[in-house]
DOKOLRO-180643 format. One record per atom (N, C-alpha, C): x, y, z; residue in one letter. Coordinates in steps of 0.05 Angstrom, whole numbers, plus 5000, padded with zeros to 4 digits. Example, Ala and Ser with C-alpha at 12.3 -4.5 7.8 and 13.67 -1.06 7.14 Angstrom:
# DOKOLRO-180643
526448865156A
524649105156A
526449345156A
525749555142S
527349795143S
525850015157S
//
This chain:
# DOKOLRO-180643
616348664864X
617448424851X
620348474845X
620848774842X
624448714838X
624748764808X
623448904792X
623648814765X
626148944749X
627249204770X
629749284761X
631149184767X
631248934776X
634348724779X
633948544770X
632148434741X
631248164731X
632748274703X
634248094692X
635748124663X
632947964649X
631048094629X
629247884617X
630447784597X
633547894589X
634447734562X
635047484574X
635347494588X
637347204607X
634946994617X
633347014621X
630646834619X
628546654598X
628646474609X
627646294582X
624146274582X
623646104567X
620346094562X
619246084589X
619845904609X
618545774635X
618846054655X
620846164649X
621646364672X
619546674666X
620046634633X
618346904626X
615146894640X
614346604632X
611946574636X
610546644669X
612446434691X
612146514717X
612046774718X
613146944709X
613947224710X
610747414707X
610247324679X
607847384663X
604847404687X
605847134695X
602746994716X
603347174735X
605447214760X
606447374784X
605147604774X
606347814753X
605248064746X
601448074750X
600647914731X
597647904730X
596147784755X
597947744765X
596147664799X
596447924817X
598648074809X
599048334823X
597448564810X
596648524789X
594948724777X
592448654786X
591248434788X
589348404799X
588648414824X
591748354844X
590548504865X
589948784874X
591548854850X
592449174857X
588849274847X
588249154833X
584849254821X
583349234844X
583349034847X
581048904875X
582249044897X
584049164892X
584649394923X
583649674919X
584149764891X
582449974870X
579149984872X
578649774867X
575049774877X
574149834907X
575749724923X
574849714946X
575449994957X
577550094949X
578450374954X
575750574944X
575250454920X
573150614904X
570850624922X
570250414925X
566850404936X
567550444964X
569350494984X
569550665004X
569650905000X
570551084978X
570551304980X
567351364973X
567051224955X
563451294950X
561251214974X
562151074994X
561251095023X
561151285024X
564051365036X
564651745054X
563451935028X
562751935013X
561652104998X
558452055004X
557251875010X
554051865007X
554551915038X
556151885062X
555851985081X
556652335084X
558452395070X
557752635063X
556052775067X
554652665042X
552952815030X
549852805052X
549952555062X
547752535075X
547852735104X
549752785112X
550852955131X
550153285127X
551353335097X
549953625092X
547653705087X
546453395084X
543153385077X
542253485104X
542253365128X
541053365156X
542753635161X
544753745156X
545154045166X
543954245152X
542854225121X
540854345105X
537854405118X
538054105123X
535554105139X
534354245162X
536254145179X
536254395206X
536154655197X
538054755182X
537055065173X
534655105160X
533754985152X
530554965137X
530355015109X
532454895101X
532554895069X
532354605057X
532454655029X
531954375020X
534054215018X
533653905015X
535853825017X
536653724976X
538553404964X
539053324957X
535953224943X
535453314923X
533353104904X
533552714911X
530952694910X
531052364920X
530952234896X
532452014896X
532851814866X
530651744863X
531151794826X
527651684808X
528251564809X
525251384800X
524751094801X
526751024767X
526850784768X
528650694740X
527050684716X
523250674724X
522950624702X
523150364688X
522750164692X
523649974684X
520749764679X
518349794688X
515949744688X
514449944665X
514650124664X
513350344648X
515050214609X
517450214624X
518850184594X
518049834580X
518349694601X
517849444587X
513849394581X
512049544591X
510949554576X
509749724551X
511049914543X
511150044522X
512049864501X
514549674511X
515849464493X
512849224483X
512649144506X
510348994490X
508149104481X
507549314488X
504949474470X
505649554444X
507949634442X
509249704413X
507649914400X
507149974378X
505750154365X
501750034361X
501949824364X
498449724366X
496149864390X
498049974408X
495850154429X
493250364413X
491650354427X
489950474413X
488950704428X
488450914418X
488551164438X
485251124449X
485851254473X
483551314488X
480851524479X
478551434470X
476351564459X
474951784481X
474151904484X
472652014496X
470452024496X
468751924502X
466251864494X
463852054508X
462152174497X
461252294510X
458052224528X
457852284547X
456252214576X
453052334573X
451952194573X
448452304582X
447852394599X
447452694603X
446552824626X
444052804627X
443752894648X
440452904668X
440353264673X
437953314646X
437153554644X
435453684667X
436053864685X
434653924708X
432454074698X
433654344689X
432654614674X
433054604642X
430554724635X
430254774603X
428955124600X
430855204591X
429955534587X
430055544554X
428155714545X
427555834527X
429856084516X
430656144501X
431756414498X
431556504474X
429856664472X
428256904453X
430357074441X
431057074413X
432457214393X
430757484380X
430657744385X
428958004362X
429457884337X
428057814324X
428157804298X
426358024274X
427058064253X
426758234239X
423058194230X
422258364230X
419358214211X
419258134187X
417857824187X
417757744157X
419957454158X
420957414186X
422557234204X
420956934193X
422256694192X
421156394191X
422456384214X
420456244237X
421456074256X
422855714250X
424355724261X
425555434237X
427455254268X
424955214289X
425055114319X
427955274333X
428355034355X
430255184368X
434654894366X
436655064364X
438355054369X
438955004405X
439554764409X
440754654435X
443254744447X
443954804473X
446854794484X
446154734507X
447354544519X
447054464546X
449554654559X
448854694576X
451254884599X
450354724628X
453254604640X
453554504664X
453854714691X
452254714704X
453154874733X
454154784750X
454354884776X
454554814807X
453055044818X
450354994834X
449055184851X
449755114884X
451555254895X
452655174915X
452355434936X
450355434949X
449055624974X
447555564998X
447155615013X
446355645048X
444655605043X
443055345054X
439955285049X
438855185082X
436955405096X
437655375120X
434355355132X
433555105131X
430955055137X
430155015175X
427355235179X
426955195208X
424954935204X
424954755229X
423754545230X
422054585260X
419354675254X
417354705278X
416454435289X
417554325314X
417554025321X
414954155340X
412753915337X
410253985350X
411153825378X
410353985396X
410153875426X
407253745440X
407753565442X
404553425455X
405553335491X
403553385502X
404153275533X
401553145537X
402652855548X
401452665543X
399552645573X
396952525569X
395552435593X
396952445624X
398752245626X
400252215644X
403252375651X
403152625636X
404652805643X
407952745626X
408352695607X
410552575592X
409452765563X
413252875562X
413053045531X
414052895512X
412252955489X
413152855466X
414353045444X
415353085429X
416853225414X
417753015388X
417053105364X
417153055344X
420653005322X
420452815320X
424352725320X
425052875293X
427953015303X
428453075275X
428652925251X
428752955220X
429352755203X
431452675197X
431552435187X
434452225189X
436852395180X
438952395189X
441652615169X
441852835192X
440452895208X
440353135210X
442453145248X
444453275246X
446753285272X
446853535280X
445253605315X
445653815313X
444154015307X
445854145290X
444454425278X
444954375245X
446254155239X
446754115220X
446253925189X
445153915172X
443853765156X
446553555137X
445153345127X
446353185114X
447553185095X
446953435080X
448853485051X
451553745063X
451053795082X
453653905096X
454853695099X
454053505122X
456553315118X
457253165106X
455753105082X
456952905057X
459053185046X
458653425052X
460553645042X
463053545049X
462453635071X
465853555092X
467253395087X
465553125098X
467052855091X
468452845071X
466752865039X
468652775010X
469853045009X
470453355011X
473153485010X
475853445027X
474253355053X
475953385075X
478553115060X
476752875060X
477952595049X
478952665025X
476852585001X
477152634973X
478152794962X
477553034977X
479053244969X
482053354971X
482253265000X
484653305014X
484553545027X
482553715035X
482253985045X
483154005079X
482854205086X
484654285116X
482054355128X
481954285155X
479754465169X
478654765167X
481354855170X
480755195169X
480055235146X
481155205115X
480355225092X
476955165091X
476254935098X
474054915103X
472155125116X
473155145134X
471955355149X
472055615136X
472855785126X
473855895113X
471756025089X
471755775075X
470055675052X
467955815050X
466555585082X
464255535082X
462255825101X
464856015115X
463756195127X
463756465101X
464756425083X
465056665064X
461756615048X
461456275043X
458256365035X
456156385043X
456056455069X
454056515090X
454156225112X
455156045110X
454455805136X
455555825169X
454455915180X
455556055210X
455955695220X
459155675218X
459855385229X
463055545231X
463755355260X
466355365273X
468055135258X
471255225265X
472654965262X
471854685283X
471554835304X
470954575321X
468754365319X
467054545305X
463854405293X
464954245267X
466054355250X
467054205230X
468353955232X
470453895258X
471953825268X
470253505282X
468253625298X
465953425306X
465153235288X
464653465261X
462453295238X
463853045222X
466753145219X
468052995216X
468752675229X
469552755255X
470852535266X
468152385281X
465952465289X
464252355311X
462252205301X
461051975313X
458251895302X
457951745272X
460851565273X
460751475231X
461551145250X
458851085264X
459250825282X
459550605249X
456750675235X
456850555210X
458550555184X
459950765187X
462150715168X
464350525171X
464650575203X
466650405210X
467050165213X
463650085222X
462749805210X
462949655183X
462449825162X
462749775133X
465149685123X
466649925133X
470149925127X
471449615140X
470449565160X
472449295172X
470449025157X
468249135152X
466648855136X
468648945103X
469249115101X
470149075065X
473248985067X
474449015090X
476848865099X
475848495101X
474048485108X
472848175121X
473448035091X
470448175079X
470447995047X
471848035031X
473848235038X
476148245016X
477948135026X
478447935044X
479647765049X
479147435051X
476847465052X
475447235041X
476047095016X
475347424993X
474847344965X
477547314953X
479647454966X
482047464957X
483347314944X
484847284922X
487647084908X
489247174922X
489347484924X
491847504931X
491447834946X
493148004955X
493548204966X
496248344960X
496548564970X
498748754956X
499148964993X
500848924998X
501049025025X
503849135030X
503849485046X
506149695053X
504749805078X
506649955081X
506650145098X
507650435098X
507550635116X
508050895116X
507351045139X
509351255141X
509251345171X
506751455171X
505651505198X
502651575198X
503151725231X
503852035242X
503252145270X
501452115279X
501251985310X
498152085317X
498352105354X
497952305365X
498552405392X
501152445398X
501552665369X
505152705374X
506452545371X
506452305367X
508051995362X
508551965336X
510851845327X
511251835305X
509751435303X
507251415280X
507351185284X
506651025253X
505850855254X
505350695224X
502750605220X
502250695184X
499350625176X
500450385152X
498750135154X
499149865144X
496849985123X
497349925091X
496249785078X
494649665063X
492749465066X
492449185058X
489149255032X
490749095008X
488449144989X
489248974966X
487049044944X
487948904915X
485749154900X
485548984869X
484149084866X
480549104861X
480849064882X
477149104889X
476449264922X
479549234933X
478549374962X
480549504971X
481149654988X
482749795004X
482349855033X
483949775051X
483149845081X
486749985090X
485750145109X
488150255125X
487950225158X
490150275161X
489550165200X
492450295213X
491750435223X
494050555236X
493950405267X
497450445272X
498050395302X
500850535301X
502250405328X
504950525337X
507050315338X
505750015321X
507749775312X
507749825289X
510349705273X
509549515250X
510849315250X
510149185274X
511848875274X
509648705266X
511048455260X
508748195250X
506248085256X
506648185293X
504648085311X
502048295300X
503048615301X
501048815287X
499648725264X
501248565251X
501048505213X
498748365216X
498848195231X
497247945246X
494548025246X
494348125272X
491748225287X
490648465260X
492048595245X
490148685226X
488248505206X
490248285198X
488848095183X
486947965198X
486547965225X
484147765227X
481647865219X
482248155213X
479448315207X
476948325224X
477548455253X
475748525274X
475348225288X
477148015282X
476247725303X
478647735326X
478047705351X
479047705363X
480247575375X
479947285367X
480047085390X
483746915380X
484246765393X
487546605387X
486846385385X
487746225356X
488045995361X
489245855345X
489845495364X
491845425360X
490745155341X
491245095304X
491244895291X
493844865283X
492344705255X
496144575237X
497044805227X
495945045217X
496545255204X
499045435229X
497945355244X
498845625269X
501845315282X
500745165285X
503244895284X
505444915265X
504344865249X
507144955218X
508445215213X
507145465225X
508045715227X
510945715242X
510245545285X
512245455301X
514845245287X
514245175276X
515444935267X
518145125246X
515445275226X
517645425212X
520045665223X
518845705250X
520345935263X
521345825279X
522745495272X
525145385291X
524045465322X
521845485334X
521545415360X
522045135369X
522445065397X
522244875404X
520244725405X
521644425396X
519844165390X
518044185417X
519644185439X
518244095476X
516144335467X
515844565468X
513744745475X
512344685455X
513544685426X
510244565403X
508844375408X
509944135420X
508943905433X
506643975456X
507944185482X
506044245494X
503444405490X
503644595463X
501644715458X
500344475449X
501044345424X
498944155416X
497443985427X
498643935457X
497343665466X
495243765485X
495444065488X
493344145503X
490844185501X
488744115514X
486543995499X
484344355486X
485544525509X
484244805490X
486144935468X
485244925448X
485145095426X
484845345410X
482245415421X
481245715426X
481145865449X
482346095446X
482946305464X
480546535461X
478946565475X
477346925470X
477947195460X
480547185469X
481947495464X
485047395478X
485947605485X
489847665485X
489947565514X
487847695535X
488147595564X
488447325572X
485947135556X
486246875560X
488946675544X
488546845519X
490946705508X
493846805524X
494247045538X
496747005558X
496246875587X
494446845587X
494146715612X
494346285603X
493646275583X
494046025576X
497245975578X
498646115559X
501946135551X
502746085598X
502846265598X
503746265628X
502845975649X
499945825641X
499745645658X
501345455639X
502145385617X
504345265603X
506845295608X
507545445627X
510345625627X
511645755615X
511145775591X
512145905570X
513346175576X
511946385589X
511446575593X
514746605607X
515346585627X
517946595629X
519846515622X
520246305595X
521946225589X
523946515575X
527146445579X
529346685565X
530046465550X
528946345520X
530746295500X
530046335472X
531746325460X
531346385428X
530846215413X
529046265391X
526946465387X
525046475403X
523746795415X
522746905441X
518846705438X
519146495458X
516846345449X
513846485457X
514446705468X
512046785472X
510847005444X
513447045439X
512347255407X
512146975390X
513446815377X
513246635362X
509646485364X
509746425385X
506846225393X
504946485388X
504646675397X
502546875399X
502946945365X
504946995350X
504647035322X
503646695306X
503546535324X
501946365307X
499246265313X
499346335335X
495746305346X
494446515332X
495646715327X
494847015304X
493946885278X
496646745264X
495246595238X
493246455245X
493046275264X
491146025265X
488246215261X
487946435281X
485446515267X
483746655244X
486846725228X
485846845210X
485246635189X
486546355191X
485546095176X
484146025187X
482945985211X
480445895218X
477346025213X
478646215200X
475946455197X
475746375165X
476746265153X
477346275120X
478246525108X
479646675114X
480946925103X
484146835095X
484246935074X
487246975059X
487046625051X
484846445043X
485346145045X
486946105012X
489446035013X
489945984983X
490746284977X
491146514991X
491746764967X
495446784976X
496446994963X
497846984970X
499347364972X
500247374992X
501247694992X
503547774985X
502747954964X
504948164958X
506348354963X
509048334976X
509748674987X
512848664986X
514748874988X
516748954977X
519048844999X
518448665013X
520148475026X
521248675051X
518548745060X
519548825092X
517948565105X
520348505127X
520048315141X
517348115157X
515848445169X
513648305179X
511048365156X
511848325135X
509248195121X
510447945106X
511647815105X
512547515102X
511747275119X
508447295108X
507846965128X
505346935103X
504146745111X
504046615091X
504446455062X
504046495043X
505446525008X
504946785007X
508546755009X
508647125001X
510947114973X
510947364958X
511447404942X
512447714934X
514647784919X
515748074926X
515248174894X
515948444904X
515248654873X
518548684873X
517448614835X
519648604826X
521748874818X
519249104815X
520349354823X
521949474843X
521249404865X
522649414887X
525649234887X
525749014883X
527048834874X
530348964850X
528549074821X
531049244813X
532149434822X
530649524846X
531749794850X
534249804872X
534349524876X
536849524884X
540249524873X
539949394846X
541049464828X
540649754811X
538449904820X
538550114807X
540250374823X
539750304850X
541050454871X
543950454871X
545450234861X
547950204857X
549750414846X
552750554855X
553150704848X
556050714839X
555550684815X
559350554793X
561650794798X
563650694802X
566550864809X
567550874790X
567950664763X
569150764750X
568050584719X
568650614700X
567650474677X
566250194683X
568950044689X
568649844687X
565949754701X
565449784723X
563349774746X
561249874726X
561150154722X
558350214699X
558850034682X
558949854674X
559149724644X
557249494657X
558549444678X
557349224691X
555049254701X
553949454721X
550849554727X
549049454700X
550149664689X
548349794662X
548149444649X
549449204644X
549049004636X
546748844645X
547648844677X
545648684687X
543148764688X
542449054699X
540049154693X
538449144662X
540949134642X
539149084610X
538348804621X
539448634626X
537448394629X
536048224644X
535248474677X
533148424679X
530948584672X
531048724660X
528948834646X
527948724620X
530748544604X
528848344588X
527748184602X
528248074627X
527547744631X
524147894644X
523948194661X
521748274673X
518948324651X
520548414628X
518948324603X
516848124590X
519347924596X
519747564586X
516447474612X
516847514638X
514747484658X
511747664652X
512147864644X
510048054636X
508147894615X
509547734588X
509047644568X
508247454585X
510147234600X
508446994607X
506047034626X
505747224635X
502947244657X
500347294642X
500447384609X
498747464591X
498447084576X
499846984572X
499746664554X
501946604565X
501646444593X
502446194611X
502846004604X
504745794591X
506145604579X
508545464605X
508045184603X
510044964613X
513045074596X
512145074583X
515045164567X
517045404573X
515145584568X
515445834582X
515945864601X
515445704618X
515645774661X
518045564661X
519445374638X
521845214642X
523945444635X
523745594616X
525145744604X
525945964625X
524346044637X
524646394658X
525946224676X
525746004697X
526845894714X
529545884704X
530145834690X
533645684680X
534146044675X
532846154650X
534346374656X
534846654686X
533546514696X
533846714730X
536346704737X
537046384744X
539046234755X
541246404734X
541046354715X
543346514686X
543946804706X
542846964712X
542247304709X
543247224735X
542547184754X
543947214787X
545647084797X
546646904782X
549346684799X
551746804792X
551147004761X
553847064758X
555147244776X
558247284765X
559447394785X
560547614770X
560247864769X
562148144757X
564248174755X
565348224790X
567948344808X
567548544814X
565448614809X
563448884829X
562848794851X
563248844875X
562948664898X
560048724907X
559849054907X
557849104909X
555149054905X
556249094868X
553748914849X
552348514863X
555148424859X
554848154862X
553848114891X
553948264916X
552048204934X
549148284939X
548948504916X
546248494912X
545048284896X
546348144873X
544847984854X
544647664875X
546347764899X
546647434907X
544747394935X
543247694941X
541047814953X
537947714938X
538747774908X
535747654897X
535847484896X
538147254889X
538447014884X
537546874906X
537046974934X
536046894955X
533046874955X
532247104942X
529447044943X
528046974914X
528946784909X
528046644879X
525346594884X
524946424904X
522246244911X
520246494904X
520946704919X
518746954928X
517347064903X
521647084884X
519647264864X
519347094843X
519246864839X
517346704811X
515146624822X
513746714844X
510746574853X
508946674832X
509846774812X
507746904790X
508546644763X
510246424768X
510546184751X
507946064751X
507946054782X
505645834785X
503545974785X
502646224790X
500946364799X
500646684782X
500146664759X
499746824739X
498147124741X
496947044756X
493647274764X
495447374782X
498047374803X
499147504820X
500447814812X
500648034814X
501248214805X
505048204810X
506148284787X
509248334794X
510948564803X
508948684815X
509449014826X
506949004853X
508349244863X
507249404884X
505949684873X
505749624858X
504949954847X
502350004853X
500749854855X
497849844859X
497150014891X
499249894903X
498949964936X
501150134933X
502550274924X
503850594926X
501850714922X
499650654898X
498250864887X
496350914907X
495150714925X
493250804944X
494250844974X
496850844975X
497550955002X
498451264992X
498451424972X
499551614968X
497451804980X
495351704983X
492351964988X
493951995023X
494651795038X
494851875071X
497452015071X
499452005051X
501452045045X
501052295053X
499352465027X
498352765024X
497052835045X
495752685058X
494152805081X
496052885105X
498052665104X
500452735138X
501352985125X
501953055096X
504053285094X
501653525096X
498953525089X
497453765091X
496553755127X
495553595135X
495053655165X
496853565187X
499653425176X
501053265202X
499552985207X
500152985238X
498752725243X
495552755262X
493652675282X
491152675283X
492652635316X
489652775334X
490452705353X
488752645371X
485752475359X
483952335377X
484152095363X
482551835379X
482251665371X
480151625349X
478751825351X
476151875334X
476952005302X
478752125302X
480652275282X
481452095275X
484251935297X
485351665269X
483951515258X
481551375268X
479151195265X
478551245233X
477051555240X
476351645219X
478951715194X
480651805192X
481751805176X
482251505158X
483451385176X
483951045160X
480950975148X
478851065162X
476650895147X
474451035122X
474651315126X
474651355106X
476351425079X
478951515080X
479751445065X
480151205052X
480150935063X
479850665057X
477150615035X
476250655046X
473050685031X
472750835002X
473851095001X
474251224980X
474551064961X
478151024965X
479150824944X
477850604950X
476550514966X
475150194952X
472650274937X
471550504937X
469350604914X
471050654885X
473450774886X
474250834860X
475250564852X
476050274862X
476450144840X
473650004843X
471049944845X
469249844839X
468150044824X
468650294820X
467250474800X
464450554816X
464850534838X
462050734856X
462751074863X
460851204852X
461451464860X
461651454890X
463851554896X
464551674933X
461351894943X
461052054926X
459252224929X
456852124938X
456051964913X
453651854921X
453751614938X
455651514945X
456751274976X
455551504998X
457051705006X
456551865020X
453752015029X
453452075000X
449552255006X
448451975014X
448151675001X
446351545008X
447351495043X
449151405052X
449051295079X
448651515101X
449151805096X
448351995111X
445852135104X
444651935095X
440452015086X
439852245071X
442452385058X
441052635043X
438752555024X
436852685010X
434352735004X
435052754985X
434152474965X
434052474928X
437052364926X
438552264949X
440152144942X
440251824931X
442151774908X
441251514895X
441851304918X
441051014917X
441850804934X
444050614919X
445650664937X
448650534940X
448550254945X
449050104949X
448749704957X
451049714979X
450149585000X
452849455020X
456249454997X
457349605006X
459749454984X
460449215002X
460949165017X
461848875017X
460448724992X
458248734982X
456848564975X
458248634947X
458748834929X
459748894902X
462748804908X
463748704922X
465748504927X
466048194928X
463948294934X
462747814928X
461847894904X
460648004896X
459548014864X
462148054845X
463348234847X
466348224832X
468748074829X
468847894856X
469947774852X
470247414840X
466747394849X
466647194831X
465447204809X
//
């Protein structure tokens, strides 16, 4: 500006003032060149750092601690629980007395017997119980042997409370083959890894049946669902395990997508077929395909497809199939003939899914966790006061307003759902001069619709936490064994662990799930769970 050649005595009110404004436009650009300077260097610094991380790594050391969570769920409800929580009782449990022993005290002569003093003591009798079974041979009139069938449970060389063993450590437990093996050879059981290995993965035709029926009616019964993902190896491939639950069920399903079309075909829950209604019409419609090809699907007089072959063979006598334009109509149409059958089956009718706003689980009424949600603002990383002043603001209030939602999902009020709406709009339109900040808040501000579906829809959960907590068991399993490398392995893994956790939130012992469907002897009877899912949920 020159300011060593301006006389300010020699300037009057109008001149000072221009002067005044020029300066403060230069200070402010000079700031807004300051921030931007800032939050580039805090780029090259998280690239940095991320750089010495992956050269840490290669040497085989640890890297940089991963950012905690903020906390911001945990704290707001401590806030509304306040000091009225009431601690957890312990109550104590009725056992089932097996054994009753006597135990005889020397007493002095001249002794009153004055009955007996109780203590129950709990065991575990856990030993090799290795029964021969003499199968009678008859040869029949016409020259045909008969031989006497072993009893139900029994694989092999091997009996049914072995593999209710396996199963719930291997799963439940989280145990390793060899450990197992290991185990089980130190207390006399002459079994290989590879036998263990068998018992595990082979012959659970009926589990696997169960597992995709508790996916069926838990999608049936559903309001709503809570759905992620997580890397999952399997034949050396790095690939992805989906998911999908609430709380009354859990199913997992591994593949080597996790695109929409995948998302898809898991929800139809073992139906195979494509097809095309208003549901799978309004899907096209919403994904800006073209009017000419929605027109042609609809006017065509078949609707239902059998499986993938006929439904690409339909697409192709349509032409579709070679068309090059955007959006790609053969993924678009095939991801809505996908919905059409999962609405034509009555699954997901009216619920709506929850998940942390990856792309391909956004179809139907979807709805995002709000956890995930702050943590974009929590990830934010201030250069200098001013910027912290600003984080630290906005995050105090969304953690009142995540509060304010907490309270209304407990006593739901017109009033209340006028009030959170206006104040949202308050909390994300504004503007800082954090650039950073402000394109994150103008990120949620985008997905308003998503995250107040709990205005209208109260019973919807405002977190993902439900589905961290039950994808964490495959979590532990990739880091103790890696990934699986039969089909019978991945099978099994997704479906019994699936099962587990859908016994622990209906409150069924896993154990006794297990002894009953593999016929162990004096084991209690379990009920279809599908069926304690129609019962629970209505």
């Amino acid at each position: 500006m020159g300011e060593s050649t301006i006389d300010l005595d020699k300037l009057d009110n109008g001149a000072l003032r221009r002067l005044l404004v020029s300066v403060r436009q230069e200070i402010e650009v000079l700031r807004e060149e300051i921030d931007r300077l800032g939050e580039r260097i805090g780029q090259l610094q998280e690239e940095n750092a991320a750089l010495r991380e992956d050269n840490l790594r290669l040497k085989g050391l640890k890297g940089r601690p991963k950012l905690k969570p903020s906390g911001m769920e945990q704290e707001t409800t401590k806030r509304a629980a306040g000091k009225t929580g009431k601690k957890r009782r312990r109550g104590g449990k009725s056992l089932k007395i097996d054994a009753e022993v006597v135990l005889p005290v020397a007493a002095p002569e001249g002794s009153r017997f004055k009955g007996y003093e109780d203590h129950i003591v709990q065991d575990l009798v856990f030993r090799v119980h290795t029964v021969r079974y003499r199968r009678q041979r008859w040869v029949t009139p016409d020259g045909k042997t008969l031989i006497a069938p072993l009893p139900d449970g029994v694989v092999g060389g091997f009996g049914p409370g072995l593999r209710c063993y396996l199963l719930a450590h291997y799963h439940q437990g989280q145990m390793t083959i060899p450990r197992l093996g290991d185990l089980l050879n130190d207390v006399g059981l002459a079994i290989s890894q590879r036998q263990i290995g068998r018992l595990l993965n082979d012959g659970h035709d009926g589990f696997h049946a169960e597992a995709m029926a508790v996916l069926r009616r838990g999608l049936e019964t559903a309001r709503w669902i809570s759905v992620d993902d997580t890397g999952a190896r399997h034949k050396n491939k790095n690939g992805h395990c989906t998911q999908i639950g609430n709380d009354l069920f859990c199913f997992f399903a591994t593949s080597f997508s996790k695109s929409r079309r995948n998302f898809l075909q898991i929800l139809r829950a073992d139906h195979g077929d494509y097809i095309i209604n208003q549901a799978a019409l309004a899907y096209m419609r919403r994904c800006n395909l073209a009017g000419a090809l929605i027109a042609r699907l609809e006017a065509h007089p078949g609707r239902r497809f059998a499986d993938e072959a006929a439904w690409m063979a339909h697409l192709e006598s349509l032409g579709i199939t070679g068309l090059k334009v955007h959006p790609n109509p053969v993924k678009i149409a095939t991801e809505a003939a996908l919905l059409g059958s999962i609405t034509a089956h009555g699954l997901l009718d009216g619920a709506v899914i929850l998940s942390d706003d990856a792309g391909q689980f956004n179809v139907l009424r979807h709805a995002l966790c709000w956890v995930h949600t702050e943590r974009l603002i929590h990830k934010i990383t201030p250069y200098n006061d001013r910027q912290r002043q600003a984080v630290e603001q906005v995050r105090g209030l969304i953690w009142q307003y995540y509060a304010g939602l907490k309270a209304y999902c407990h006593d739901p009020t017109a009033q209340a759902q006028t009030r959170l709406e206006g104040h949202f709009d308050r909390i994300f339109r504004r503007a800082t001069g954090f650039a950073t900040l402000d394109k994150a808040l103008a990120r949620i501000l985008a997905n308003k619709d998503e995250l107040l579906v709990v205005l209208d829809r109260p019973d919807v959960p405002l977190h993902t936490n439900g589905t961290e907590y039950d994808i964490r068991c495959l979590v532990t399993r990739r880091k103790i064994s890696g990934g699986t490398h039969s089909e019978n392995g991945r099978r099994g893994r997704d479906t019994f662990l699936g099962l587990y956790k859908t016994c622990r939130k209906l409150g069924i012992s896993y154990w006794q799930y297990l002894a009953d469907r593999l016929k162990v002897p004096d084991a209690p009877s379990i009920p279809y769970i599908p069926d304690f899912i129609t019962q629970r949920a209505s």
